[in-house]
Biopython code that builds the backbone (N, CA, C, O; Angstrom):
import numpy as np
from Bio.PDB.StructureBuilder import StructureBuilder

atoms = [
    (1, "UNK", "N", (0.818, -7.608, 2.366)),
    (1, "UNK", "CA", (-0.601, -7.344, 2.312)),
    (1, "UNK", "C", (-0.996, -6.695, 0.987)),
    (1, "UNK", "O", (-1.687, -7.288, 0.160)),
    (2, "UNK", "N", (-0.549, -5.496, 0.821)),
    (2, "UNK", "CA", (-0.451, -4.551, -0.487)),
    (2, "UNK", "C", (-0.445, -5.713, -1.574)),
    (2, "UNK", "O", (-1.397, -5.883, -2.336)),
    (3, "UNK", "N", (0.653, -6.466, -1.585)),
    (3, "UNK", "CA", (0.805, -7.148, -3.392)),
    (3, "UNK", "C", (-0.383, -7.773, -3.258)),
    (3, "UNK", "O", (-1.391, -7.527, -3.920)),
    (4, "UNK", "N", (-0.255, -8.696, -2.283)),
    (4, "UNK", "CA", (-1.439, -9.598, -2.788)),
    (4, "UNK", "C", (-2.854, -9.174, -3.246)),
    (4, "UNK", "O", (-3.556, -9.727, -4.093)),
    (5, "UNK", "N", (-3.171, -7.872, -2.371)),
    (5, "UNK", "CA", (-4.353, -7.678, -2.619)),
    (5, "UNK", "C", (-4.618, -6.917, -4.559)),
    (5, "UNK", "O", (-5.541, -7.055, -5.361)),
    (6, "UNK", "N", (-3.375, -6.196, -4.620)),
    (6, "UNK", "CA", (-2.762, -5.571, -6.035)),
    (6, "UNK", "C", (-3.222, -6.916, -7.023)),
    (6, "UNK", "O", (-3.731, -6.663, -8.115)),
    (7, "UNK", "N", (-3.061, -8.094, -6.677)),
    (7, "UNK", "CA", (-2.603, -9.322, -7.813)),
    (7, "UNK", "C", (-3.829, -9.924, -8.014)),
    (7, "UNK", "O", (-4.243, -10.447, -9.049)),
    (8, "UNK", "N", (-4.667, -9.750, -6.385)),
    (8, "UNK", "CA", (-6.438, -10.322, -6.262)),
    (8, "UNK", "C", (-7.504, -9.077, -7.213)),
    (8, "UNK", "O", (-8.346, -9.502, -8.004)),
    (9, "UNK", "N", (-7.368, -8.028, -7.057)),
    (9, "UNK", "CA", (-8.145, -7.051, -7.695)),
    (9, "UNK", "C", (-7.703, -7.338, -9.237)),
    (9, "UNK", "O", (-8.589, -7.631, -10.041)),
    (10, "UNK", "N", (-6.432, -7.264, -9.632)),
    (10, "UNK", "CA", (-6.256, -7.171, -10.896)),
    (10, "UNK", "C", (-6.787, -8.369, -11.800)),
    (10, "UNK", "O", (-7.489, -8.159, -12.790)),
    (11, "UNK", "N", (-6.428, -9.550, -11.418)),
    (11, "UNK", "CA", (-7.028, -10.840, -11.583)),
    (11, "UNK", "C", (-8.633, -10.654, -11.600)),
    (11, "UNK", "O", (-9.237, -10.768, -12.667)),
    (12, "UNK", "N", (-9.386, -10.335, -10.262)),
    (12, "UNK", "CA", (-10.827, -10.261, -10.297)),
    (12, "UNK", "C", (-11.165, -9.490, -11.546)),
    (12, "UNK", "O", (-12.223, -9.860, -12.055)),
    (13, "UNK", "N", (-10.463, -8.392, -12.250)),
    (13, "UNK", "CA", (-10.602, -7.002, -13.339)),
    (13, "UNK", "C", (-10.000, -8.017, -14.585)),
    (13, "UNK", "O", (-10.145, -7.396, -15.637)),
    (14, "UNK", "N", (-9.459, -9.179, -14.809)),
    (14, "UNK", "CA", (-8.906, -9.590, -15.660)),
    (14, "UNK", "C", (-8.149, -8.592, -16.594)),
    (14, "UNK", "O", (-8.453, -8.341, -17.761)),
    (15, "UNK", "N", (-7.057, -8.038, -15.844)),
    (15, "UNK", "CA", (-6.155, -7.233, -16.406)),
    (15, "UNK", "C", (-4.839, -7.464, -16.822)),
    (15, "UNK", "O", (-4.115, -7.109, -15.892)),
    (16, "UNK", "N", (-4.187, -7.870, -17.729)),
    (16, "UNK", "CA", (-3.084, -8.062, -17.652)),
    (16, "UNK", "C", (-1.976, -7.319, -17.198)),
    (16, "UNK", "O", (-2.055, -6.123, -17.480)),
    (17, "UNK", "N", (-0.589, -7.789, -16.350)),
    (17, "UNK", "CA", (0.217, -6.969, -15.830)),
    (17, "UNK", "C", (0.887, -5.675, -16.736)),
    (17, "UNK", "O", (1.144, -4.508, -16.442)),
    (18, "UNK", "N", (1.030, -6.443, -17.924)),
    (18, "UNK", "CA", (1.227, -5.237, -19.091)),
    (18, "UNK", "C", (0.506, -3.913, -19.282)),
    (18, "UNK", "O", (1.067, -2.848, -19.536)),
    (19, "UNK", "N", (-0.678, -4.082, -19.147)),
    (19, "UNK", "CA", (-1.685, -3.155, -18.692)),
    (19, "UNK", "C", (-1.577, -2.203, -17.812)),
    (19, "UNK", "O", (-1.279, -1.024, -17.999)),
    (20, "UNK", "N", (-1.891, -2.883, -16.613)),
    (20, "UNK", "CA", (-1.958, -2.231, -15.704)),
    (20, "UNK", "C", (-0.226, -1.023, -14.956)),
    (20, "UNK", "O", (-0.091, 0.012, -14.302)),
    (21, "UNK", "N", (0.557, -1.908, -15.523)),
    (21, "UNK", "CA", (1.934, -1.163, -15.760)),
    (21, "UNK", "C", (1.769, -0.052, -16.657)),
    (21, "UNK", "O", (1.952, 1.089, -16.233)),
    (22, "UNK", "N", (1.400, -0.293, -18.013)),
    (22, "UNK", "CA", (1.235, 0.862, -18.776)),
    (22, "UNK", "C", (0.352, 2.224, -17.851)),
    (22, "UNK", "O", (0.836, 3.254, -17.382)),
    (23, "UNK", "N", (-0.971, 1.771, -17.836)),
    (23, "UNK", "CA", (-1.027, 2.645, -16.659)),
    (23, "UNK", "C", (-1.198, 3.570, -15.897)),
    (23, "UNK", "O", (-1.938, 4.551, -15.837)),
    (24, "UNK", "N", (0.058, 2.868, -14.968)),
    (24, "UNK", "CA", (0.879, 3.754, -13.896)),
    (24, "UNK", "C", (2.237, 4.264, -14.102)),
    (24, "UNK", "O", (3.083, 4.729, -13.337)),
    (25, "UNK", "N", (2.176, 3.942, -15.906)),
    (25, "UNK", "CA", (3.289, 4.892, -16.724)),
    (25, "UNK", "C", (4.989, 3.706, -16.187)),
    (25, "UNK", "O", (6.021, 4.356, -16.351)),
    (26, "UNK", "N", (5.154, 2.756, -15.837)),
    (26, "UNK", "CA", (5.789, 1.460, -15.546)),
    (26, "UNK", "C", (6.105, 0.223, -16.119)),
    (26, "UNK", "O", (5.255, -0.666, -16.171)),
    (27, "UNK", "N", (7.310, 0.063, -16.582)),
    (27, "UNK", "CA", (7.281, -0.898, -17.507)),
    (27, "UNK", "C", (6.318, -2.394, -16.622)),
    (27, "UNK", "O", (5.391, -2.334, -15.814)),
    (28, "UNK", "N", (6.727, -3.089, -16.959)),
    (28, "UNK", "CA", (5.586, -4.727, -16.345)),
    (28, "UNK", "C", (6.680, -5.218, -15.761)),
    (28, "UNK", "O", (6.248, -5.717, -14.722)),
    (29, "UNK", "N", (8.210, -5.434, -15.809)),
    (29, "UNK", "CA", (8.727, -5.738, -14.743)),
    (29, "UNK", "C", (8.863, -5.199, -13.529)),
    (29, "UNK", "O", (9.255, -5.940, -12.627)),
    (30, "UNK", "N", (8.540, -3.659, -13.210)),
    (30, "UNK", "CA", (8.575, -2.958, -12.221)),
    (30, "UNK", "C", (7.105, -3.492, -12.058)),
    (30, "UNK", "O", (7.100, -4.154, -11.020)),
    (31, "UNK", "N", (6.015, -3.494, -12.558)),
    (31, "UNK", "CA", (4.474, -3.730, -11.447)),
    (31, "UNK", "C", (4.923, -5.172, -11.633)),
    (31, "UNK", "O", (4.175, -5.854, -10.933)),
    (32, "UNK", "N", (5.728, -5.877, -12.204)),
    (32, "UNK", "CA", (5.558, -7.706, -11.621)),
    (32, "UNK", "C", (6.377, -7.513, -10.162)),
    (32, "UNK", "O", (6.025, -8.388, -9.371)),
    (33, "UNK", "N", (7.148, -6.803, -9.730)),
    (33, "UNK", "CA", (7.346, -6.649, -8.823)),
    (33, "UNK", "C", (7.222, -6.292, -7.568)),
    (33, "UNK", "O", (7.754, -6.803, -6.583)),
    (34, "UNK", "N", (6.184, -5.002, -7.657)),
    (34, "UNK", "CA", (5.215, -4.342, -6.821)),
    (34, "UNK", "C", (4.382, -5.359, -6.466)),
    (34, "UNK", "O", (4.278, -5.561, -5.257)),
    (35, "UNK", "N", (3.635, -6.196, -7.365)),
    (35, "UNK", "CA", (2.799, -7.767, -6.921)),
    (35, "UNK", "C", (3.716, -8.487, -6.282)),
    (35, "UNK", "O", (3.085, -9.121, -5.437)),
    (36, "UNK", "N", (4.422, -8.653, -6.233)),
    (36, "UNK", "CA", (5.340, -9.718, -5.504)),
    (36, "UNK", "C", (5.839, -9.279, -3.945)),
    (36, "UNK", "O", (6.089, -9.947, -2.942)),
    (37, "UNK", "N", (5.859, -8.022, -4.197)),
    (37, "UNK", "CA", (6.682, -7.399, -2.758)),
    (37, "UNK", "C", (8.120, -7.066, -2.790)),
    (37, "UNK", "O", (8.877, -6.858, -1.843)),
    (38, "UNK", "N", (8.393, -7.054, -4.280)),
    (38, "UNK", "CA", (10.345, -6.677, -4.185)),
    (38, "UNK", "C", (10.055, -5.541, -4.317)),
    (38, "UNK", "O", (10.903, -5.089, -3.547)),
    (39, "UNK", "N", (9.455, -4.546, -4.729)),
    (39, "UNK", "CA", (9.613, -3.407, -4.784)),
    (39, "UNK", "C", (7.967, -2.469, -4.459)),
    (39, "UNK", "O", (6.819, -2.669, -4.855)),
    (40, "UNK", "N", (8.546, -1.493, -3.622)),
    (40, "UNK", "CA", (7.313, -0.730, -2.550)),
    (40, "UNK", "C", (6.327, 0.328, -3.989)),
    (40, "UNK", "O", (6.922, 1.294, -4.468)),
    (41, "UNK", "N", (5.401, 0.106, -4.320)),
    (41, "UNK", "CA", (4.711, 0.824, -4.961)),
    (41, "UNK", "C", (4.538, 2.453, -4.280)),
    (41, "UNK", "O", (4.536, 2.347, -3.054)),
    (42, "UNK", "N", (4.438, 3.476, -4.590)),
    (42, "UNK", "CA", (4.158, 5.203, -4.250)),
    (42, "UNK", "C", (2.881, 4.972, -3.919)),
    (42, "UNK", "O", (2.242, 3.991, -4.300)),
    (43, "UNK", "N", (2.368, 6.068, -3.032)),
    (43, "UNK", "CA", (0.777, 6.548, -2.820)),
    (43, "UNK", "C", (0.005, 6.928, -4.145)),
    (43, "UNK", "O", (-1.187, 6.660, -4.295)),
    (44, "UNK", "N", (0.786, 7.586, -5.115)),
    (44, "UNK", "CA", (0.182, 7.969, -6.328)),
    (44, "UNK", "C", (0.312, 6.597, -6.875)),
    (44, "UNK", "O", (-0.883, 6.392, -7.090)),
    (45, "UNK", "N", (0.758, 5.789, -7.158)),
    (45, "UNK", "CA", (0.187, 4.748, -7.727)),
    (45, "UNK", "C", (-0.541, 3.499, -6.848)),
    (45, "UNK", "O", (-0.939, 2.347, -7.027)),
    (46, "UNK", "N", (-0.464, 4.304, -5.995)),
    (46, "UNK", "CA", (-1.649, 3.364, -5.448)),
    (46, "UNK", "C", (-3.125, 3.652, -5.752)),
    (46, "UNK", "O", (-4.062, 2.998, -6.211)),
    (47, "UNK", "N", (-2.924, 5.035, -5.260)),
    (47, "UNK", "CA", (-4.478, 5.694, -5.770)),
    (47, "UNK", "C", (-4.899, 5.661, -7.310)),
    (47, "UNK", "O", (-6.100, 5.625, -7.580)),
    (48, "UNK", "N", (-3.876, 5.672, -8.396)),
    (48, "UNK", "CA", (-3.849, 5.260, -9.955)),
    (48, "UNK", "C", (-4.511, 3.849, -10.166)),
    (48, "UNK", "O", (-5.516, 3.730, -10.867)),
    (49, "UNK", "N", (-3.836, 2.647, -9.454)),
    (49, "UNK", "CA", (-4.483, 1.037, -8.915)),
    (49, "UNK", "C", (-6.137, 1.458, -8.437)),
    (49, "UNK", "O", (-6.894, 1.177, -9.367)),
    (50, "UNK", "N", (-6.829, 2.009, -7.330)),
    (50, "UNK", "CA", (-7.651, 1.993, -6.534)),
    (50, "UNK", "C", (-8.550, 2.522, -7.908)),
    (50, "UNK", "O", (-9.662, 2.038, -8.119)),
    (51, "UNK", "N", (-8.058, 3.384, -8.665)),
    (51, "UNK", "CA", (-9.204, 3.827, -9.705)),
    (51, "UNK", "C", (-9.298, 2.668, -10.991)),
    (51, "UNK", "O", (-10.297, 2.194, -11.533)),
    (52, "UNK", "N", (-8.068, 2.458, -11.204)),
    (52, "UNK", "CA", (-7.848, 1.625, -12.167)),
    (52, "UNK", "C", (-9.116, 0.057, -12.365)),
    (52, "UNK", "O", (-9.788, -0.369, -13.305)),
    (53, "UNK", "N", (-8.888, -0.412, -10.781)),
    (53, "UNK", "CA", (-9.887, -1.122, -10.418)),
    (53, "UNK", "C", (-10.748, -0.929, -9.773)),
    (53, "UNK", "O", (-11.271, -1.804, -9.082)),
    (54, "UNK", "N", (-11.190, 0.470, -9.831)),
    (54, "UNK", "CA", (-12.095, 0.455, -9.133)),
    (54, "UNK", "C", (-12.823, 0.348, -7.684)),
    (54, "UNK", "O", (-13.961, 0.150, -7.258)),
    (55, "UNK", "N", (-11.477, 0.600, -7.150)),
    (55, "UNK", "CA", (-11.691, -0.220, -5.638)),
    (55, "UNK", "C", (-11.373, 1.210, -4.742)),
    (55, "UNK", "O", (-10.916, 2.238, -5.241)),
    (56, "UNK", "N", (-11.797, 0.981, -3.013)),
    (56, "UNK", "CA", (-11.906, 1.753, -2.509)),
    (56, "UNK", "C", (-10.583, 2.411, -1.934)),
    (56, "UNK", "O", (-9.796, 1.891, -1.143)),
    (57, "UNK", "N", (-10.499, 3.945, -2.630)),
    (57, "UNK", "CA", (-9.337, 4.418, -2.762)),
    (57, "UNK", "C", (-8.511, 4.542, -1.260)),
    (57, "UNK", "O", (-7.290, 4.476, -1.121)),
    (58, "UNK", "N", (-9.385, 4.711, -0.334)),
    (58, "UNK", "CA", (-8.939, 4.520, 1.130)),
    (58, "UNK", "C", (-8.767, 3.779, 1.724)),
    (58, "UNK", "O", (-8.245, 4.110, 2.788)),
    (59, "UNK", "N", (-9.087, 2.061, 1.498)),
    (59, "UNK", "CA", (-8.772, 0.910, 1.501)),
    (59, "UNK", "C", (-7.243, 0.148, 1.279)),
    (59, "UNK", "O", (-6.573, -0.735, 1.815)),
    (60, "UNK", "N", (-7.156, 1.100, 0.118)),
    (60, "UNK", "CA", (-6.029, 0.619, -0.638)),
    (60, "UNK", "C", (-4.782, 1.525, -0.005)),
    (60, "UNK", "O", (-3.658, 1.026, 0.051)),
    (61, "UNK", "N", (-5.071, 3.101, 0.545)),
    (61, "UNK", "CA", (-4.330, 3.371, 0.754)),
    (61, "UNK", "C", (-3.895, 2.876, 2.307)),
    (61, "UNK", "O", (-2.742, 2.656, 2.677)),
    (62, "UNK", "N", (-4.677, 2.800, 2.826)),
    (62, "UNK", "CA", (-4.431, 2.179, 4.501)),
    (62, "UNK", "C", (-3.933, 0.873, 4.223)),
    (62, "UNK", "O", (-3.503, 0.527, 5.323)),
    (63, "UNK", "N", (-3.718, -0.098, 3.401)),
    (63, "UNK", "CA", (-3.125, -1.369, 3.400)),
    (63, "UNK", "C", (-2.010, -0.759, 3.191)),
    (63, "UNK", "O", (-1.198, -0.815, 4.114)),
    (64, "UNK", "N", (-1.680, -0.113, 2.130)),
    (64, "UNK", "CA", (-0.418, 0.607, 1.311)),
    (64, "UNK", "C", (0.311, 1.228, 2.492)),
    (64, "UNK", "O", (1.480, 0.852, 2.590)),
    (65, "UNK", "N", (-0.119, 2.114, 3.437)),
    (65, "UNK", "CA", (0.614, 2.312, 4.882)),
    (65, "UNK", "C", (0.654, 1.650, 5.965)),
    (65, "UNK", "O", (1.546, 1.832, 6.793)),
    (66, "UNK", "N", (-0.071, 0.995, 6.081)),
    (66, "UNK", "CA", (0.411, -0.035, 6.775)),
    (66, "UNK", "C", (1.634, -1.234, 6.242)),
    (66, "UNK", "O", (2.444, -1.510, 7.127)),
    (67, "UNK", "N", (1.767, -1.708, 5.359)),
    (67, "UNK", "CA", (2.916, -1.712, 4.706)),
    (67, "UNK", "C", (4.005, -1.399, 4.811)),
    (67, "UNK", "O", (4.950, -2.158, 5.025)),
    (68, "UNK", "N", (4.043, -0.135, 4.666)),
    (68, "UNK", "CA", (5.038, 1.030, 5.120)),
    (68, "UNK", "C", (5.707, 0.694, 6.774)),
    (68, "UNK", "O", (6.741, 0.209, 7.233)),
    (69, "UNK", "N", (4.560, 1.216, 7.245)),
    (69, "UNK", "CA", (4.627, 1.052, 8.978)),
    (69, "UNK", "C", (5.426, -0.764, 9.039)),
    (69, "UNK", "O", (6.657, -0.746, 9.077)),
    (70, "UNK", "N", (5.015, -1.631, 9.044)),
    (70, "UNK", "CA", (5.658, -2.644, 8.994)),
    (70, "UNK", "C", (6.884, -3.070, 8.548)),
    (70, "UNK", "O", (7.653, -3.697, 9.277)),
    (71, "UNK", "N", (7.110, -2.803, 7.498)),
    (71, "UNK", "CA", (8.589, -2.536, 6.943)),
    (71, "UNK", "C", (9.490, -1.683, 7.616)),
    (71, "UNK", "O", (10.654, -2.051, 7.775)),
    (72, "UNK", "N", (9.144, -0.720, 7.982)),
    (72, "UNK", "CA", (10.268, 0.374, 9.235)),
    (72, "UNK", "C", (9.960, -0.104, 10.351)),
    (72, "UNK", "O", (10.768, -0.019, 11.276)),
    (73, "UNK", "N", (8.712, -0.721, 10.527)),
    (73, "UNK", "CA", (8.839, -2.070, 12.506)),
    (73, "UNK", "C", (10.341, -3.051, 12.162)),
    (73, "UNK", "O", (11.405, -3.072, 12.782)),
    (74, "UNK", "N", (9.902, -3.827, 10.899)),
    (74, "UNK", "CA", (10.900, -4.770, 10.955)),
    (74, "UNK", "C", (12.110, -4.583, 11.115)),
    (74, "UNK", "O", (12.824, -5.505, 11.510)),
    (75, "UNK", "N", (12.696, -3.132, 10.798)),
    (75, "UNK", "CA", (14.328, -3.326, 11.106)),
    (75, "UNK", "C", (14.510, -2.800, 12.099)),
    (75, "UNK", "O", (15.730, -2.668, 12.198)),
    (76, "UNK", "N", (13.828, -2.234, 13.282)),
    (76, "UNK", "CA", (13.986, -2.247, 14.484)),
    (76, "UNK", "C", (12.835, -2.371, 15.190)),
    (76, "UNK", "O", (12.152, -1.392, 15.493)),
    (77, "UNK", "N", (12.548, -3.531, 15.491)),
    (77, "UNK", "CA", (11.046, -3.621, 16.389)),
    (77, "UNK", "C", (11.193, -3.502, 17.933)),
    (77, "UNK", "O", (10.243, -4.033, 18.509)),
    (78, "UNK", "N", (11.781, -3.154, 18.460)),
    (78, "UNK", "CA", (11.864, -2.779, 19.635)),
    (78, "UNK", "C", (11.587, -1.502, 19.917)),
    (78, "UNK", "O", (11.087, -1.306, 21.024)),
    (79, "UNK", "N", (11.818, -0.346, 19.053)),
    (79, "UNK", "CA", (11.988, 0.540, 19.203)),
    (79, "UNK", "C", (10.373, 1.105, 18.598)),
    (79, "UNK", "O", (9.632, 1.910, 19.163)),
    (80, "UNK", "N", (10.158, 0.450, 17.388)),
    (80, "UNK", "CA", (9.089, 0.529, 16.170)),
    (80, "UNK", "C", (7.783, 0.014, 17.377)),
    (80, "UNK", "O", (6.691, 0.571, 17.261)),
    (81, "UNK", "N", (7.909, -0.709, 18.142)),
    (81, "UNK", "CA", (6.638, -1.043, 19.015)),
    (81, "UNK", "C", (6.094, 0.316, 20.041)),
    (81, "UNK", "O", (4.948, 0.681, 20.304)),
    (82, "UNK", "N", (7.438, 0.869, 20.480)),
    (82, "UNK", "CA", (6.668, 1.982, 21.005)),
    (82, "UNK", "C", (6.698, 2.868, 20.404)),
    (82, "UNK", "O", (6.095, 3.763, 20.995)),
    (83, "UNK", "N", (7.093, 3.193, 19.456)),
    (83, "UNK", "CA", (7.058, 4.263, 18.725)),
    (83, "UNK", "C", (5.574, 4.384, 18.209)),
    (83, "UNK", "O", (4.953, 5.439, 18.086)),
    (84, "UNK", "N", (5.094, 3.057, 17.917)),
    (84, "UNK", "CA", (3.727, 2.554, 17.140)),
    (84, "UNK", "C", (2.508, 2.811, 18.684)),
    (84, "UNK", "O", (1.323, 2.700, 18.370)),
    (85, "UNK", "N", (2.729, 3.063, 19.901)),
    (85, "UNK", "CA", (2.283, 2.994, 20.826)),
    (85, "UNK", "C", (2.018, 4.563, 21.170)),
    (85, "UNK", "O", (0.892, 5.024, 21.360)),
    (86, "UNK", "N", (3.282, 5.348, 21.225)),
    (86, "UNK", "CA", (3.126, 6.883, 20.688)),
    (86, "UNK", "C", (2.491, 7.503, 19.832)),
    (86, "UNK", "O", (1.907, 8.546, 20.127)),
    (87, "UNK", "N", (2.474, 7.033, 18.700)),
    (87, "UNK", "CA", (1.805, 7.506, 17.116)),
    (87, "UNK", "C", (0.313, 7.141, 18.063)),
    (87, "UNK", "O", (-0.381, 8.104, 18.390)),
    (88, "UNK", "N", (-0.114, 5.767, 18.459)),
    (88, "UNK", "CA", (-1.404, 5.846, 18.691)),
    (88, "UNK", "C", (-1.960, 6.668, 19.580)),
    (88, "UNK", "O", (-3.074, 7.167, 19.420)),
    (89, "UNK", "N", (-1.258, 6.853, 20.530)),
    (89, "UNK", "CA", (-1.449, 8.127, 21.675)),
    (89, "UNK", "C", (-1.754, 9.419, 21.638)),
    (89, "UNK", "O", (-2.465, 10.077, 22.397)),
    (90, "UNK", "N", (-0.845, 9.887, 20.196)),
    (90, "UNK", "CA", (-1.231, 11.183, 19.706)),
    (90, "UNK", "C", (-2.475, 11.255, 18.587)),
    (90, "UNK", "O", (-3.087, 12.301, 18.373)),
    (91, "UNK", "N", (-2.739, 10.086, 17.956)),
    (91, "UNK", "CA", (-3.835, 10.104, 17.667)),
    (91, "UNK", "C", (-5.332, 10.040, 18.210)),
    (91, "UNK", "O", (-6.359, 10.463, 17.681)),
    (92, "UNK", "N", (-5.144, 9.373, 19.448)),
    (92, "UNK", "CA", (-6.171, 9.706, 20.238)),
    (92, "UNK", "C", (-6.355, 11.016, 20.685)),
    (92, "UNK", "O", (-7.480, 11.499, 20.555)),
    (93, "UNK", "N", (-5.212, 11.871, 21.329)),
    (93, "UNK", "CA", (-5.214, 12.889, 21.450)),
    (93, "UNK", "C", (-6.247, 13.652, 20.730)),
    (93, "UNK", "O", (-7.360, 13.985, 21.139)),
    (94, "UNK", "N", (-5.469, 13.961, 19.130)),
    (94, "UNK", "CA", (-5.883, 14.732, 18.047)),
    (94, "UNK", "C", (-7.503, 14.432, 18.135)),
    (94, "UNK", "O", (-8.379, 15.287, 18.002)),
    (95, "UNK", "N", (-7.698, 13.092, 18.378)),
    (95, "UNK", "CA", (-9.346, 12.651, 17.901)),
    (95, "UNK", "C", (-10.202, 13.675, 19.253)),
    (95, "UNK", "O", (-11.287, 14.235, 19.097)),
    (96, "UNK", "N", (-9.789, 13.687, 19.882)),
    (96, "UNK", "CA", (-10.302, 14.122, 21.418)),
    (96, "UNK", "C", (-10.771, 15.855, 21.592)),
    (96, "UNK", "O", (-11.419, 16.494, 22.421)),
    (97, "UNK", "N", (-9.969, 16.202, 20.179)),
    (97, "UNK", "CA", (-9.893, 17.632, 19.933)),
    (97, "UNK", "C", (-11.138, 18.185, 19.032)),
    (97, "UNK", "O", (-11.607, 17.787, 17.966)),
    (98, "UNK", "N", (-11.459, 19.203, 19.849)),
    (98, "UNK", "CA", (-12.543, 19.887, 19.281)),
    (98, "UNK", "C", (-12.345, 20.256, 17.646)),
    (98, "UNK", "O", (-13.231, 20.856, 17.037)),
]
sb = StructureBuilder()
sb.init_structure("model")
sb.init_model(0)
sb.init_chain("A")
sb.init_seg("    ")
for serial, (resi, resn, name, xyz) in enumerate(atoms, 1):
    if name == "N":
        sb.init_residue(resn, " ", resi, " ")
    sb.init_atom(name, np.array(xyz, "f"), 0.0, 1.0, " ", f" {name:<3s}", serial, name[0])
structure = sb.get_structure()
């Protein structure tokens, strides 16, 4: 979810990857990679991206964790489904709270 949307903003900004690597202080083979999905970009450079282009910094970070969350489902999804069922439980909780 994350790269692509990383590769659609940057493109819409006509930025080159060189660029936008510089930066987030990253050579351009590490962000050609972050676009691709071989390698997990940080929250700080996500939020560095979200300003960079301009885009909505909370947007970017909720794709960016969700991401996350998906990648630790995939190597055990049995376990990652309720766990993901818990997390939502206590968030309702919390919301419920004065």
């Amino acid at each position: 979810m994350l790269p692509s949307l990383l590769k659609s903003l940057r493109e819409e900004k006509k930025f080159p990857q060189r660029e936008v690597a510089s930066a987030l202080g990253i050579d351009t083979t590490t962000y050609c990679k972050i676009e691709k999905g071989k390698y997990p970009a940080n929250k700080e450079q996500v939020e560095k991206l979200a300003e960079l282009f301009h885009a909505d910094r909370n947007e970017l970070v909720k794709v960016w964790l969700a991401d996350k969350i998906v990648n630790i489902a995939n190597k055990d999804e049995e376990v990652a489904a309720e766990a993901i069922k818990l997390a939502d439980s206590k968030f309702n909780d919390l919301s419920k709270e004065p």
